[in-house]
C-alpha positions in Angstrom: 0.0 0.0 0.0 1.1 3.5 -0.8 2.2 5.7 2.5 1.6 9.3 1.2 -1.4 11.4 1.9 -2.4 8.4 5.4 -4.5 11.2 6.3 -6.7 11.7 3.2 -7.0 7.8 3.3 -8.2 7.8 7.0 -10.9 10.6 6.1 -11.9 8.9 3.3 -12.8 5.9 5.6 -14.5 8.1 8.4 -16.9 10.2 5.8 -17.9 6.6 4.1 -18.4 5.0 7.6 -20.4 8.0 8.7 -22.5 8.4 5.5 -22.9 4.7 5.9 -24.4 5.3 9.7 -26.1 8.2 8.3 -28.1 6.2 5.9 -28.9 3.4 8.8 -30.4 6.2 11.2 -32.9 7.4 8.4 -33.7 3.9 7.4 -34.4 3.1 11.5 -36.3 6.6 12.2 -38.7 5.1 9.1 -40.1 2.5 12.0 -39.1 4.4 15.4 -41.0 7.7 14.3 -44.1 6.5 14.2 -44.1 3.6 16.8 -42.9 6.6 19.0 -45.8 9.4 18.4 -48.4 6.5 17.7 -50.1 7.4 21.1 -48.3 11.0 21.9 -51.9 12.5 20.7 -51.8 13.9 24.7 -48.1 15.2 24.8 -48.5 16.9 21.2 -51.8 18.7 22.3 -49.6 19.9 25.4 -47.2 21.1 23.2 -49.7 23.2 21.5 -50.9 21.5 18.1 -54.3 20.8 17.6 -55.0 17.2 17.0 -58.6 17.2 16.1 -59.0 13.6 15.3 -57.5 10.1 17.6 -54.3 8.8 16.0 -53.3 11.7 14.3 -50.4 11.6 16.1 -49.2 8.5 14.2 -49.9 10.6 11.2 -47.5 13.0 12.0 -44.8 10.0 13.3 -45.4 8.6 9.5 -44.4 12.1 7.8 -41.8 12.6 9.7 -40.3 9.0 9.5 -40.5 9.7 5.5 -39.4 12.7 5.7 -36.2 11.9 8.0 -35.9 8.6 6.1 -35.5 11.0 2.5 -32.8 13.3 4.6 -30.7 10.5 5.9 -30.7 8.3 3.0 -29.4 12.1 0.7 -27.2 13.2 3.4 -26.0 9.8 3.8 -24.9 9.3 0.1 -23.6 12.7 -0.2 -21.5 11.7 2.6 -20.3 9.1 1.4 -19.9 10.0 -2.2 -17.5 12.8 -0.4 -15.4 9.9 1.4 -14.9 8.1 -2.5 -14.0 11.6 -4.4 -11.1 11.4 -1.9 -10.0 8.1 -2.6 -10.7 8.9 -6.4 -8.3 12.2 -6.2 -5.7 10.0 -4.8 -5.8 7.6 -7.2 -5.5 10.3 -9.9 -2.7 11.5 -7.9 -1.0 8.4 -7.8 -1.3 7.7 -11.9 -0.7 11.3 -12.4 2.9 10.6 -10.8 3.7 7.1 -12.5 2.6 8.9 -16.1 5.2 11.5 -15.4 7.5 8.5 -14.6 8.4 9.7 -11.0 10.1 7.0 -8.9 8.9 6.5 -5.0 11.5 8.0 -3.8 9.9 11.3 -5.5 13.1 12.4 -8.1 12.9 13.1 -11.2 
């Protein structure tokens, strides 16, 4: 394995792992969101919004599971899409110099 740019490798690795965690928290919120506010129809009338019918509360849990799913699963991607242009500008980095015929050792 090639020992320059360690660094840019180890972000590389951290942005995929954490747009891979990303996606897994909006995929989960798709099933804890609404299992949660299913029967918050008391707390969210505390909390000042008018729930005029029973259950609307799981309603709300579904729209925002969707909705947070559609967030995490972008952000997630993007994420990790970020972590793979590093690797990607590396490797052009690394052809770049063995075009140009520079040895390891960096002379010309």
């Amino acid at each position: 394995m090639n020992n320059r740019y360690q660094g840019l490798h180890l972000i590389g690795l951290v942005l995929k792992i954490a747009g891979g965690l990303e996606i897994a928290i909006g995929v989960v919120s798709l099933v804890l969101i609404p299992l949660v506010l299913s029967g918050a129809d008391n707390a969210l009338v505390k909390l000042g919004l008018p729930i005029a019918t029973p259950g609307a509360a799981l309603w709300i849990g579904i729209a925002s599971g969707i909705i947070i799913l559609f967030v995490g699963v972008v952000a997630g991607l993007l994420t990790f899409a970020l972590g793979e242009l590093i690797n990607v500008v590396i490797a052009i980095e690394k052809n770049t110099r063995e075009i140009a015929g520079i040895n390891k050792n960096g002379d010309a």
